[in-house]
BADREN-135076 format. One record per residue (C-alpha): residue number from 0; x, y, z. Coordinates in nm, 4 decimals. Layout:
BEGIN
    n         u         v         w
  NUM         X         Y         Z
...
// end
This chain:
BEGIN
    n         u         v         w
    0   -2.0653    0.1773   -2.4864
    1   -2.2529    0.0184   -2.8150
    2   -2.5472    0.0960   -2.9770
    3   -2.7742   -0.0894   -3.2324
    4   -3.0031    0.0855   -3.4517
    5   -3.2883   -0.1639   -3.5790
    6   -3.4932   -0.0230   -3.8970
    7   -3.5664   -0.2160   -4.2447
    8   -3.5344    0.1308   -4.3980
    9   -3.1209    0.1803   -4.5013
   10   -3.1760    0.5868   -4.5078
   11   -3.3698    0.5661   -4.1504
   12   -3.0640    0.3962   -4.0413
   13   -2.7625    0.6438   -4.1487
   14   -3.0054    0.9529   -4.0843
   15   -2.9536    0.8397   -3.6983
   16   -2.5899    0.7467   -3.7554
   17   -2.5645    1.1275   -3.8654
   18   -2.7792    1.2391   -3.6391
   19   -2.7017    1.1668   -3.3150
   20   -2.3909    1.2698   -3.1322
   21   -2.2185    0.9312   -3.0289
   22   -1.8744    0.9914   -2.9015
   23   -2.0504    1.2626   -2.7371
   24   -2.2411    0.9922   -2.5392
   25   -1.9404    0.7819   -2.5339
   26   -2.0615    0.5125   -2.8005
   27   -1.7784    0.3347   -2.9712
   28   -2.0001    0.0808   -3.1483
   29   -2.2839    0.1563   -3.3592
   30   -2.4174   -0.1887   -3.4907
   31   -2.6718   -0.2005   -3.7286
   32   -3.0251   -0.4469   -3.8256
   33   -3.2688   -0.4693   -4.0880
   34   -3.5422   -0.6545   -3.8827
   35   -3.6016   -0.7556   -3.5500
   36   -3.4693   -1.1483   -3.6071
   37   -3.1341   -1.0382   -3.7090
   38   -3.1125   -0.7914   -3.4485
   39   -3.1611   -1.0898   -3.1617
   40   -2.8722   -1.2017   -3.2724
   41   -2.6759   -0.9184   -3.3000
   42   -2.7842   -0.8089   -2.8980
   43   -2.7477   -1.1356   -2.7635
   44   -2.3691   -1.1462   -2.9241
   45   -2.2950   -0.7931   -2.8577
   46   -2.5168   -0.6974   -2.5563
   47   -2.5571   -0.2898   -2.6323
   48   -2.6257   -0.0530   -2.4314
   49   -2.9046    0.1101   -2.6247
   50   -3.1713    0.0112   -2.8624
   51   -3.3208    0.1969   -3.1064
   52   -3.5383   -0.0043   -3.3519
   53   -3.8459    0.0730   -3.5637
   54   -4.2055   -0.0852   -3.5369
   55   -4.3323   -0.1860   -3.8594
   56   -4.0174   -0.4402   -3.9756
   57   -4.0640   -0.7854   -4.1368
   58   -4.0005   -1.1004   -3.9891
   59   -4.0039   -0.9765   -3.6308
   60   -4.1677   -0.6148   -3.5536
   61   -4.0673   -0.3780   -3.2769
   62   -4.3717   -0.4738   -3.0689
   63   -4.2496   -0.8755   -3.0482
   64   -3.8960   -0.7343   -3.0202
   65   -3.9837   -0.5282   -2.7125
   66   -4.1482   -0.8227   -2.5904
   67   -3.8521   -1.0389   -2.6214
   68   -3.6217   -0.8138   -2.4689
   69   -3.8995   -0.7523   -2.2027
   70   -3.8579   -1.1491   -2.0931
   71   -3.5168   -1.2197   -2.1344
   72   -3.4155   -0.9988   -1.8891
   73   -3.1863   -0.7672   -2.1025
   74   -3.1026   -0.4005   -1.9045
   75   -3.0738   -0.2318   -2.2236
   76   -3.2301    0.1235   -2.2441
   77   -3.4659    0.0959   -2.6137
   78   -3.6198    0.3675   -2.8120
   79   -3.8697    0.3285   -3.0008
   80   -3.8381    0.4982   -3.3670
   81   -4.1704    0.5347   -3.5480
   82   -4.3496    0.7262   -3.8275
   83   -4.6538    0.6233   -3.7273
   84   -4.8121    0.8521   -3.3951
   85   -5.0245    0.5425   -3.3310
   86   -5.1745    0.4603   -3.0115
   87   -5.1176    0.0554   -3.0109
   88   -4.7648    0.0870   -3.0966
   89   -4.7275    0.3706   -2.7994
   90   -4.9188    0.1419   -2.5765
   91   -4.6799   -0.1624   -2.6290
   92   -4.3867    0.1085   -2.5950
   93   -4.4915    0.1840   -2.2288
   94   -4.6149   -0.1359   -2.1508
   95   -4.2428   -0.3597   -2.2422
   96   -4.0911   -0.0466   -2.0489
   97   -3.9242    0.0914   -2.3355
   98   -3.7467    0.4284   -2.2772
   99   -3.8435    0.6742   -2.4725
  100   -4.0789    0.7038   -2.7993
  101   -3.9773    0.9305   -3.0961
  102   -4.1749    1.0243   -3.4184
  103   -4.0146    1.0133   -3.7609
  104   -3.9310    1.2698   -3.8784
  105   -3.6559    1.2902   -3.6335
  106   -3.5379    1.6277   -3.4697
  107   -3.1556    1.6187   -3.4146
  108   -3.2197    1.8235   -3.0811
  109   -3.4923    1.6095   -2.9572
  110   -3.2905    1.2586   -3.0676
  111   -2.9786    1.4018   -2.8536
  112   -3.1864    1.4880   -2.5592
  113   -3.3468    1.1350   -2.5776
  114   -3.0288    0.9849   -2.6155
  115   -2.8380    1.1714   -2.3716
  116   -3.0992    1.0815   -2.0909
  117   -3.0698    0.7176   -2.2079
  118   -2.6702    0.7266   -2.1240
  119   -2.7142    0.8662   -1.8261
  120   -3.0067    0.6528   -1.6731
  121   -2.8153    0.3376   -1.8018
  122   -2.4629    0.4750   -1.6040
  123   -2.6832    0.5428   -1.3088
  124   -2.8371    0.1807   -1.3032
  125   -2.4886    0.0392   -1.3615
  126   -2.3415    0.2089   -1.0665
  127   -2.6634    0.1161   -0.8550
  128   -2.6533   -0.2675   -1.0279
  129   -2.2237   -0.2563   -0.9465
  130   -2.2888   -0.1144   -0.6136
  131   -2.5997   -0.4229   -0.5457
  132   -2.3351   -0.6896   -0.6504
  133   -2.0285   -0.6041   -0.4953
  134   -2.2942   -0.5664   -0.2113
  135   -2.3853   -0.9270   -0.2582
  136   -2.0635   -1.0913   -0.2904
  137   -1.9629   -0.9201    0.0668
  138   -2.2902   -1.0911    0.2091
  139   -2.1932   -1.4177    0.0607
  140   -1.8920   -1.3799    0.2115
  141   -1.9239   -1.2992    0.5105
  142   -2.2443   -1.5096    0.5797
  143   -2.0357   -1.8709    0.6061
  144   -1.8495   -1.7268    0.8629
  145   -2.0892   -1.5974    1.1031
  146   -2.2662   -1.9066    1.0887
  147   -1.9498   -2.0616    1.1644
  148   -1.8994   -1.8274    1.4575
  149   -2.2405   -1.8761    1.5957
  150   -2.2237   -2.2635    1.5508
  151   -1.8549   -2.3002    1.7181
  152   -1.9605   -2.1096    2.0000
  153   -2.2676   -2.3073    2.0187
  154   -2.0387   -2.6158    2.0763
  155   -1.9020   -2.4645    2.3526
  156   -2.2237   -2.3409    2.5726
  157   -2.4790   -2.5177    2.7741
  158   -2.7514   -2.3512    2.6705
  159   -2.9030   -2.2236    2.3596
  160   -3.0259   -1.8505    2.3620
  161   -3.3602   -1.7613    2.2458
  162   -3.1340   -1.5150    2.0139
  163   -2.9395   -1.7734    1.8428
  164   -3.2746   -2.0316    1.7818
  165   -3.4788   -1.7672    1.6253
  166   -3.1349   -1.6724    1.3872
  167   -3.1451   -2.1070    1.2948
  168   -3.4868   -2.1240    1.2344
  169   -3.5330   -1.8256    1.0142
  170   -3.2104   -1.9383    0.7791
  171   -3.2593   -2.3283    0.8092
  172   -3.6009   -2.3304    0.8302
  173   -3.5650   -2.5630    1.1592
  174   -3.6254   -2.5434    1.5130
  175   -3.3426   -2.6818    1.6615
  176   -3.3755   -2.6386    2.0191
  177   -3.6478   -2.9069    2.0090
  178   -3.4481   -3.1472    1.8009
  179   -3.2034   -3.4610    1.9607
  180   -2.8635   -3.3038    1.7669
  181   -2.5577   -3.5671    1.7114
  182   -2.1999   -3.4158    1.5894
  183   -1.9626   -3.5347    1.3472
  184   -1.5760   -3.4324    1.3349
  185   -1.3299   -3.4700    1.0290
  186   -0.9999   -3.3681    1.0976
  187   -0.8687   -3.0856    0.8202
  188   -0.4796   -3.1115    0.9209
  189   -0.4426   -3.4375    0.7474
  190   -0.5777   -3.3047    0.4242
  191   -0.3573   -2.9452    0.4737
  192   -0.0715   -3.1225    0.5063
  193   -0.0896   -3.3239    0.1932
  194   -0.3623   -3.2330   -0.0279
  195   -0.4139   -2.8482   -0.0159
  196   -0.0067   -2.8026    0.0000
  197   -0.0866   -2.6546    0.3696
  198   -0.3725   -2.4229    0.2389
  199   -0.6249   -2.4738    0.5461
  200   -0.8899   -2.1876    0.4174
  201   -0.8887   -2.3754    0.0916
  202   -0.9512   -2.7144    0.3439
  203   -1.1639   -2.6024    0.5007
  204   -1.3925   -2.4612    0.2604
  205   -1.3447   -2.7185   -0.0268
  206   -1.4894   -3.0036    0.2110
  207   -1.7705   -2.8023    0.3621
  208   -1.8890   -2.7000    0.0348
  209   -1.8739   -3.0590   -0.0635
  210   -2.0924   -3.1680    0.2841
  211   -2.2995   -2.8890    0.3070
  212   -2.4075   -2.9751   -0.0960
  213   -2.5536   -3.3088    0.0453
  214   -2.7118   -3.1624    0.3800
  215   -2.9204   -2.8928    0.1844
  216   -3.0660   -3.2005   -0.0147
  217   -3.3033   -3.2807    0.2758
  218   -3.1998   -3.0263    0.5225
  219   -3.0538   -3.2649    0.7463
  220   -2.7878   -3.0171    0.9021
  221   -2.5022   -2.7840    0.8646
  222   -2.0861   -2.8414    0.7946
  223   -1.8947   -2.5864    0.9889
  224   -1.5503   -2.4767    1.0187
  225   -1.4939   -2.4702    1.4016
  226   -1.3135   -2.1231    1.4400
  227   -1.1716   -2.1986    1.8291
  228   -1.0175   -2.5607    1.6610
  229   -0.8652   -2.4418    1.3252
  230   -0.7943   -2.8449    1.2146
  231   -1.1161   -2.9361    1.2319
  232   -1.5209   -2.8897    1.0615
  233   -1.7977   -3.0110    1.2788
  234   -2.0922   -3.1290    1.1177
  235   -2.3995   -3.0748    1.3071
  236   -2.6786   -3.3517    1.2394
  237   -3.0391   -3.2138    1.3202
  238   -3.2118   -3.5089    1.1257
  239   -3.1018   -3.8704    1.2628
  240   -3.2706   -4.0547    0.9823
  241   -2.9996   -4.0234    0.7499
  242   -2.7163   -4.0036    0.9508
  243   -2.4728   -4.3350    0.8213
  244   -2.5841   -4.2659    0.4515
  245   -2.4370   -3.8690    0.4631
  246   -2.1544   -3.9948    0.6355
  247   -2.0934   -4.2905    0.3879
  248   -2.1670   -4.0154    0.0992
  249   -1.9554   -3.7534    0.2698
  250   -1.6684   -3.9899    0.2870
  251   -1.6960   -4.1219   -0.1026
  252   -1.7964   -3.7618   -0.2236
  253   -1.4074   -3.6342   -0.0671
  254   -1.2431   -3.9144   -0.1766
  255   -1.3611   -3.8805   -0.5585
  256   -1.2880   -3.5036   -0.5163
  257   -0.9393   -3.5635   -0.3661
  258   -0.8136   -3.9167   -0.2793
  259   -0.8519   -3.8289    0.0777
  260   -0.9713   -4.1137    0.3026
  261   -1.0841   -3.8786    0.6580
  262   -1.2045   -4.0796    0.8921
  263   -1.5278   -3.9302    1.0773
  264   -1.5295   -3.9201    1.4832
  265   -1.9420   -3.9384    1.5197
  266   -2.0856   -3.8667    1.8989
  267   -2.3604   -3.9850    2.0775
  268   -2.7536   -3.8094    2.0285
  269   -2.7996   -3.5580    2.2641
  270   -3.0703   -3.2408    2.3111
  271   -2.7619   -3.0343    2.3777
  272   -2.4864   -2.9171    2.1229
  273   -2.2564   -2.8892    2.3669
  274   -2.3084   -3.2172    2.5255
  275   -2.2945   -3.3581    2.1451
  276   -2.0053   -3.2011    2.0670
  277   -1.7745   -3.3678    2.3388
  278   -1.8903   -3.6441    2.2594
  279   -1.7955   -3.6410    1.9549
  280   -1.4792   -3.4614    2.0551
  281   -1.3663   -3.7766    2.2367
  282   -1.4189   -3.9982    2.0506
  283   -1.2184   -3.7651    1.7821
  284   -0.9029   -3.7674    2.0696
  285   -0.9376   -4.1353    2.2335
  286   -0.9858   -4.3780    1.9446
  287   -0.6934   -4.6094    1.7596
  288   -0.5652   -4.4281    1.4983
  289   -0.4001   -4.7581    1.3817
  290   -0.7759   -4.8639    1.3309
  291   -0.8739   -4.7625    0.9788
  292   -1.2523   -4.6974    0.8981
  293   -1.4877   -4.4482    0.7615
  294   -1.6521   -4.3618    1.0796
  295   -1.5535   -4.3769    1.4206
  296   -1.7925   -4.3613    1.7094
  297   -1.7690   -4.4079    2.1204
  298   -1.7485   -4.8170    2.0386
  299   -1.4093   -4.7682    1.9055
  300   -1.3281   -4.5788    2.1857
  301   -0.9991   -4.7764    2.3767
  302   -0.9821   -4.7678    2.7796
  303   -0.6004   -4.8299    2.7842
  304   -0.3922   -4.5962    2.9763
  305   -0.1964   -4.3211    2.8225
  306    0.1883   -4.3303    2.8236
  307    0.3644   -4.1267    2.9713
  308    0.7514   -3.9864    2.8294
  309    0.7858   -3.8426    3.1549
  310    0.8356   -4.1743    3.3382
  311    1.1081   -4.2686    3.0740
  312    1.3052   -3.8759    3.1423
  313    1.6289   -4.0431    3.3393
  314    1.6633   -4.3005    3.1202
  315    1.6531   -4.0815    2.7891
  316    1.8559   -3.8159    2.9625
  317    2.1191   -4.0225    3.0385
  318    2.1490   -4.1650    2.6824
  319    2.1320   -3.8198    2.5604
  320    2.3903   -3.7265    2.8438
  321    2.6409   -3.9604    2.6700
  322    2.5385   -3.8920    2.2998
  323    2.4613   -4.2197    2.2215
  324    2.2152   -4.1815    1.9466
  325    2.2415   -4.5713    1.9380
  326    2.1483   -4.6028    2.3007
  327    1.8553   -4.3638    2.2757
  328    1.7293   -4.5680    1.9318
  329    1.7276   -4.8711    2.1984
  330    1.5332   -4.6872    2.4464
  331    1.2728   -4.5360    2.2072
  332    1.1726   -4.9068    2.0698
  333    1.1006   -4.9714    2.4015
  334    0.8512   -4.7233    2.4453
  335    0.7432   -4.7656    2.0748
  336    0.7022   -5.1185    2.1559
  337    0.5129   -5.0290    2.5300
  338    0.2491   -4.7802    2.3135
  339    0.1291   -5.0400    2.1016
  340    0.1060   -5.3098    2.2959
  341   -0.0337   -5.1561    2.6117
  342   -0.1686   -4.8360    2.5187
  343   -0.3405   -4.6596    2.2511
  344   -0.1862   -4.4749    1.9768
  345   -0.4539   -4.1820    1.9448
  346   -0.4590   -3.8198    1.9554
  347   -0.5034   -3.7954    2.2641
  348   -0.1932   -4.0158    2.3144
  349    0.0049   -3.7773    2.0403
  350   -0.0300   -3.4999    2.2477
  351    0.0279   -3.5913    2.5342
  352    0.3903   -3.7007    2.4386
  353    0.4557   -3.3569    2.2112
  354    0.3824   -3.1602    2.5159
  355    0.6389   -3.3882    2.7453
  356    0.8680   -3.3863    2.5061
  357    0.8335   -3.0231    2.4897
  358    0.8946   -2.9854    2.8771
  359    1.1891   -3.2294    2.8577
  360    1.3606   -3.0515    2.5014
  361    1.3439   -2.7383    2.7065
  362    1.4912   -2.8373    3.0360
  363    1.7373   -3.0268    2.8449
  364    1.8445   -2.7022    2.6127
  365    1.7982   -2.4727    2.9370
  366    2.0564   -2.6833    3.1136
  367    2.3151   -2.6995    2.8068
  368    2.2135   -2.3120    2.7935
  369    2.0837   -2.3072    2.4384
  370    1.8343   -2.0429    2.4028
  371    1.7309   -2.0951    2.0203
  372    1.4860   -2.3858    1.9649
  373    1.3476   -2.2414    1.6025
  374    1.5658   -2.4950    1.4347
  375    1.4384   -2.7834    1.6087
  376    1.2046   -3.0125    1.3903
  377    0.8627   -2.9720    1.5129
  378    0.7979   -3.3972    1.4324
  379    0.4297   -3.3836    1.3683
  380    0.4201   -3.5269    0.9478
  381    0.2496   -3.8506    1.0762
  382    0.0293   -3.8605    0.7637
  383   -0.0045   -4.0525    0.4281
  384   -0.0705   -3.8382    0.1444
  385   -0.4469   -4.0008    0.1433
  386   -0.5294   -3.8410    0.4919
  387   -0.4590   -4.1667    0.7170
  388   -0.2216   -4.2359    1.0148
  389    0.1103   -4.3582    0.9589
  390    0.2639   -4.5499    1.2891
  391    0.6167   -4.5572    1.0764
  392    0.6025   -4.1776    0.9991
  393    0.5336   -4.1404    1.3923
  394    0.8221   -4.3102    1.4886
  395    1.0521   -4.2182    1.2301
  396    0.9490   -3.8034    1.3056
  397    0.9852   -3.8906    1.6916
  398    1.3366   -4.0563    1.6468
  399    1.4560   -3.7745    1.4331
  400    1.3657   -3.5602    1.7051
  401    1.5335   -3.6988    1.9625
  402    1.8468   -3.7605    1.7216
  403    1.8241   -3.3954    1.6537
  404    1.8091   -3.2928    1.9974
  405    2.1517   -3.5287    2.0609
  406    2.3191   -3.3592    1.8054
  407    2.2028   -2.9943    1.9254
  408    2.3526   -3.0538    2.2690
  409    2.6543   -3.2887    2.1428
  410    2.7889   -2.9911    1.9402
  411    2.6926   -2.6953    2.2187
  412    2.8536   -2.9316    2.4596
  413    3.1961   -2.9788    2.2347
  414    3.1805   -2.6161    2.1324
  415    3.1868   -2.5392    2.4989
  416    3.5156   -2.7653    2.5786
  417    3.7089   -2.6198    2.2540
  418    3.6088   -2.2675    2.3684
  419    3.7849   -2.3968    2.7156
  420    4.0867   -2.4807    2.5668
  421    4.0891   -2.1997    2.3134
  422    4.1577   -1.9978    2.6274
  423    4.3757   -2.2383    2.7976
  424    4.5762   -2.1705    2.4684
  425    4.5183   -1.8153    2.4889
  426    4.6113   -1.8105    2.8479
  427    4.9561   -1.9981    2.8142
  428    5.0567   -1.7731    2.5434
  429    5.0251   -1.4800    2.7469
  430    5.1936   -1.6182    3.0410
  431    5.4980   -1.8444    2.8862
  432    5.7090   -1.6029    3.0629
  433    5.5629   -1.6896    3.4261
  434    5.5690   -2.0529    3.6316
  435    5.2959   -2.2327    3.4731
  436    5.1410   -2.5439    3.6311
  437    4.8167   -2.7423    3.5952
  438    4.6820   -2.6775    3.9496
  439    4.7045   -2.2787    3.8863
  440    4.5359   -2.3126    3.5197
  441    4.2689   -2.5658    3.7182
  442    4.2183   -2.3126    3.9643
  443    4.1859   -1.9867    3.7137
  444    3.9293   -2.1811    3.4818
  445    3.7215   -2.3697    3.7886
  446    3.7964   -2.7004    3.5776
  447    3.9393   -2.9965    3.7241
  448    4.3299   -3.0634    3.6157
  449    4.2455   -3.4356    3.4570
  450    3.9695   -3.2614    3.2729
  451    4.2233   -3.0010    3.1271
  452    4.4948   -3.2555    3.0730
  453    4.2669   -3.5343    2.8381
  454    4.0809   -3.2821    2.6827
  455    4.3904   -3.0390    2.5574
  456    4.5521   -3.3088    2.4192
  457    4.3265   -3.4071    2.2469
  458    4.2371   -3.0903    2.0961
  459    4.6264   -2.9258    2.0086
  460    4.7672   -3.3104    2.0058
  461    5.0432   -3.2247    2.3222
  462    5.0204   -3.1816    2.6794
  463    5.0227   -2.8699    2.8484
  464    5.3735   -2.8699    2.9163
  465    5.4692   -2.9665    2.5994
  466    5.2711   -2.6872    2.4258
  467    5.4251   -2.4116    2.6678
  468    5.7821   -2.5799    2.6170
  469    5.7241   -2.5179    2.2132
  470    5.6065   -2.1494    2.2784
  471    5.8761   -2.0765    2.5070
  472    6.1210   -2.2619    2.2342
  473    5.9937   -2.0166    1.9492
  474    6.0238   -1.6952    2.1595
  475    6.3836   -1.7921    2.2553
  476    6.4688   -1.8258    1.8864
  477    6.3486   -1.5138    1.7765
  478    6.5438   -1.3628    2.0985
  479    6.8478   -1.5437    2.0122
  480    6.8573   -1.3339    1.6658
  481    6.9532   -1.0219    1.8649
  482    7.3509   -1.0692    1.9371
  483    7.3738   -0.8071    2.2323
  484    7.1169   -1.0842    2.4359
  485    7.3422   -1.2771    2.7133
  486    7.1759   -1.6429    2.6534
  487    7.1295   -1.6341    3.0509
  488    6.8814   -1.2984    2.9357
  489    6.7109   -1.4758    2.6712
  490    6.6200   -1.7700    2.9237
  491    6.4613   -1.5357    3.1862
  492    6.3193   -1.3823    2.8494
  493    6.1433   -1.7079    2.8093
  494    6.0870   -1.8161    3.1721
  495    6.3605   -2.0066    3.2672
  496    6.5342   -1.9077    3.5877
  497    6.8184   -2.1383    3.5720
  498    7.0334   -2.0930    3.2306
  499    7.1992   -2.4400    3.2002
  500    6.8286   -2.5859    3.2228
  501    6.7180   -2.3541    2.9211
  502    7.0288   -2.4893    2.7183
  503    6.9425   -2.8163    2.8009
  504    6.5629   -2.8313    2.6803
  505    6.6578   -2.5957    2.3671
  506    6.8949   -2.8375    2.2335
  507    6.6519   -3.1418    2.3173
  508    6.3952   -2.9254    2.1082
  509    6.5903   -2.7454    1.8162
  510    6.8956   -2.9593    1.8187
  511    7.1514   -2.7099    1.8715
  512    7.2497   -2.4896    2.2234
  513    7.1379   -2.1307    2.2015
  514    7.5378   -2.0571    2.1364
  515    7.5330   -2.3008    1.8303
  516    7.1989   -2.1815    1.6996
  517    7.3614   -1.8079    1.6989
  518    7.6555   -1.8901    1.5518
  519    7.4329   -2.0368    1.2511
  520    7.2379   -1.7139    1.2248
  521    7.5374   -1.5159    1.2004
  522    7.7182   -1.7189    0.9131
  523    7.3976   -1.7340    0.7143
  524    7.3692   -1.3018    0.7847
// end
């Protein structure tokens, strides 16, 4: 804590420094003033905690020093110092709500009790002052988003309670239920995306503040954050004079704050909110988002169809059946090419396709059995960095999709085969010593024997019954190493029932007979 100790008298002054009992009290900082000019300064810099000064001082006195303290608000706790037991200067005292009034000469005992009740009124008041702002800032908190709640939920009833009127008309000083109300919409995801590094709170809040700022000018509505539609704020117009200039202001006031150009989806009048708000809502969804403009309103509203990626699912699967990213390029300008010259490219439009393509991805990934989708790209960065639509970034993200998907299945589909013939591999080195054939390996792994033929080769580079003659070749060898084998043992060894047959293929393959190949093992032994 400080202190300041105002009196034109220097031994007045260190009598009270000796005095009184500071650390005590907690006081760090004792400043001192001769009169009460220099001690404004000194309080307004410093801002102590308690005040003593004197009453007779030159320049300013103690009674237009209380008086200044008195109007500029300052919590300080003073005490008035005085040789003089004079009724005017007592008066003033009580009246500028000083704390406490003490003759010269001063009593140590008396000047500690003063001071001690000072300290602890001040501490008191600080907790209660603490306790009233953190109070505050709670209530200013929390107040934007129960009006949010209420007006969100408002959007989505028929009818406005008695409840929630009287709740409007007590904060906005308006009666709203007797008022023609028109909605505006500004899409937040844009901005997110972009602007606010994907921060929608900060959105949110940042371009409320910014409408809300105008609409308090003339109390023309509210800017809320729709709570049941996180990417967008409503604005709720109960004033229709100055509808197009807010807008027109709302739109240059964002820009200057952020280069973002939002368009705003405005509805048509109506006595309900919920009745304005889908208005508003569809024109939000069913207008050209190719169309560029500050506001949007049921004019701009297209009545072409929607599209459909459903009717287009053979085609696509097919192409994606063959992993032809080249084929399904040629399919998707097709469509591409169908959406803008037939339909609409809106929001309404957007979603539509996600969700098909949704339903297709996952029939697609159920039938390849692929269970993980997480590291699929989502395809939804249709944005510039200033807020509006990009019909290249749309078709860019929705090829990359589709490319991704190819890829996803290509692989699961080829990882599939070479797990196949991995135990085709397997298989034949566990039964070298049996009768192989392609029917019985078709019929123990349910594939077809042209499948197994093409795609074996093309993994291990040899046919089947090449591969199993090399195995059979490099077990013989190794068998041939042990002199007490017969060669006709080694060749049933190896599965060959007939010995001059085995002799036969193991000179085609090493280049020797099994005799010859001994005899070399020996000499080299």
């Amino acid at each position: 804590m400080k202190a300041i100790i105002i009196d034109d008298e220097k031994h007045v002054r260190e009598g009270l420094l000796l005095l009184a009992d500071w650390d005590k009290f907690g006081i760090r900082t004792i400043l001192e003033a001769e009169n009460g000019e220099q001690a404004k300064e000194l309080i307004n810099k410093h801002r102590p905690e308690i005040i003593f000064t004197d009453m007779r001082m030159p320049k300013l006195d103690g009674i237009n020093l209380l008086k200044w303290l008195n109007s500029s608000g300052i919590k300080s706790k003073t005490i008035v110092i005085s040789g003089y037991d004079d009724f005017e200067y007592m008066r003033n005292a009580i009246y500028y709500k000083s704390f406490d009034y003490i003759l010269k000469p001063i009593e140590p005992e008396i000047l500690n009790e003063t001071l001690e009740k000072a300290v602890n009124e001040w501490n008191e008041q600080a907790r209660s002052r603490k306790t009233h702002v953190e109070e505050s800032r709670v209530v200013n908190e929390v107040k934007p988003l129960y009006w949010d709640r209420l007006f969100s939920n408002l959007c989505n009833t028929e009818e406005l309670s008695t409840a929630a009127e009287e709740k409007i008309l007590y904060e906005f000083g308006v009666g709203i239920g007797k008022r023609q109300k028109t909605i505006g919409l500004i899409p937040i995801k844009p901005s997110v995306m972009k602007c606010f590094r994907g921060d929608r709170d900060l959105a949110s809040f940042t371009l409320a503040n910014i409408c809300n700022e105008l609409l308090r000018k003339n109390n023309d509505g509210v800017c809320f954050r729709n709570i049941n539609k996180e990417e967008e704020l409503v604005i709720l117009f109960w004033n229709d004079k100055n509808i197009k200039f807010l807008l027109n202001e709302f739109y240059a006031s964002i820009y200057q704050f952020n280069k973002i150009c939002l368009t705003i989806s405005l509805g048509e009048k109506s006595m309900n909110i919920q009745e304005a708000y889908t208005s508003a809502w569809e024109v939000y969804m069913k207008h050209d988002l190719r169309k560029t403009g500050k506001i949007i309103t049921s004019h701009d509203v297209s009545s072409r169809p929607i599209l459909h990626l459903l009717d287009y699912s053979n085609e696509l699967k097919w192409m994606i059946r063959t992993g032809s990213s080249s084929g399904v390029e040629e399919s998707l300008q097709k469509i591409f090419g169908s959406i803008e010259h037939k339909h609409t490219l809106s929001r309404e439009q957007i979603q539509v396709w996600e969700s098909q393509f949704d339903l297709l991805r996952n029939n697609w990934l159920k039938e390849y059995e692929i269970e993980s989708q997480s590291i699929l790209n989502k395809g939804s960065d249709y944005w510039r960095r200033d807020g509006s639509f990009s019909i290249g970034s749309f078709k860019d993200e929705k090829m990359k999709q589709f490319k991704e998907l190819i890829q996803t299945l290509t692989s699961k589909k080829y990882q599939t085969e070479k797990n196949n013939m991995q135990r085709i591999e397997e298989y034949l080195q566990q039964h070298y010593q049996d009768e192989v054939n392609l029917q019985e390996i078709a019929d123990t792994f349910f594939l077809s024997r042209e499948y197994i033929s093409r795609k074996f080769k093309q993994e291990y580079k040899l046919t089947i019954t090449d591969y199993l003659t090399n195995i059979r070749m490099e077990k013989a060898m190794k068998l041939l190493e042990n002199p007490y084998l017969k060669i006709y043992e080694v060749a049933y060894g190896v599965g060959y029932g007939n010995e001059k047959y085995f002799s036969k293929v193991f000179k085609k393959q090493v280049g020797s007979t099994p005799n010859e190949f001994r005899q070399s093992l020996l000499k080299h032994n």
